[in-house]
C-alpha positions as CSV (number, residue, x, y, z in Angstrom):
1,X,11.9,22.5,-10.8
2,X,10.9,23.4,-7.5
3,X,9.5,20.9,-5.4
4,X,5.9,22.0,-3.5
5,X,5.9,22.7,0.0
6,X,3.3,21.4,2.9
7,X,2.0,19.1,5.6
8,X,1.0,15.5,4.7
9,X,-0.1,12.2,7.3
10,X,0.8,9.0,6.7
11,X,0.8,5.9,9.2
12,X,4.3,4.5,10.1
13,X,5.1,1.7,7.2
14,X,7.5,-1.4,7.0
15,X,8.9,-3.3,4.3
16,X,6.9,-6.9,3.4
17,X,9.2,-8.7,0.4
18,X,8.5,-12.6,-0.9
19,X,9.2,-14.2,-4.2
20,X,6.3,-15.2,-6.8
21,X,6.8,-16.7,-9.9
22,X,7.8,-14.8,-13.3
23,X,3.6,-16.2,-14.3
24,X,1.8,-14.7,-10.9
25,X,4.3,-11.4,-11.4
26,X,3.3,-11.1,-15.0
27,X,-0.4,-11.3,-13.9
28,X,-0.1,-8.9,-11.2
29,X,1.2,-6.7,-13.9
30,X,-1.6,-7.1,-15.8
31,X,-4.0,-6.7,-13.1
32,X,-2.3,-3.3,-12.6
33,X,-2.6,-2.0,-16.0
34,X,-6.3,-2.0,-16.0
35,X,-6.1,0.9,-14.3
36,X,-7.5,0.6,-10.6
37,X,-4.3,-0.2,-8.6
38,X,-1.2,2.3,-9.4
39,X,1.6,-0.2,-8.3
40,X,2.3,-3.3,-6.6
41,X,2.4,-2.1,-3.8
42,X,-1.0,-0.3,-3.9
43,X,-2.2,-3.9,-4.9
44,X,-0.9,-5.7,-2.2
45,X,-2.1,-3.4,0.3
46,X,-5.6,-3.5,-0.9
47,X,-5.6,-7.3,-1.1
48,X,-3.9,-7.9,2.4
49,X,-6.6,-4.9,3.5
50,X,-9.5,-7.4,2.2
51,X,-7.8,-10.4,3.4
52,X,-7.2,-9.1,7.3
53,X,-11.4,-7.4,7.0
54,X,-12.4,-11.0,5.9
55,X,-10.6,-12.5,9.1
56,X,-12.5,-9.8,11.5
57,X,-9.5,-8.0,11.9
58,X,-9.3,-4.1,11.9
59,X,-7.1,-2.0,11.2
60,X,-8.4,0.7,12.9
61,X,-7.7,-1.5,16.2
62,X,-3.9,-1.9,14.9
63,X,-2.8,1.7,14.6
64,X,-1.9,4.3,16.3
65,X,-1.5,8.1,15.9
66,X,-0.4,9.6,12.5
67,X,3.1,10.9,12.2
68,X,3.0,14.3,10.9
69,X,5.5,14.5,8.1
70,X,6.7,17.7,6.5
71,X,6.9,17.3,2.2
72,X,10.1,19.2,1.1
């Protein structure tokens, strides 16, 4: 299978971990299967997103150029 070639940008990313209980992780799950987030970490992102816009905080302001990364 040949993999597809070409040019995508993404922002520079870091690795957030904490432990939830087997309940909140089971509802996340759930949360997910309805369709609108495609992982956890798509969820998380959107609900820290919401969470940081609530508090005023852009993230516009925050970031800096995209790194140009080449898709093999």
């Amino acid at each position: 299978m040949e993999k597809k070639k070409g040019k995508k940008f993404r922002w520079p990313t870091t690795v957030i971990s904490g432990r939830v209980s087997v309940q909140m992780h089971q509802a996340v799950l759930d949360v997910i299967a309805l369709g609108k987030y495609v992982d956890i970490t798509d969820y998380l992102r959107d609900l820290i997103r919401k969470d940081l816009e609530a508090r005023g905080i852009t993230l516009e302001n925050k970031l800096t150029q995209p790194i140009e990364d080449v898709v093999l």
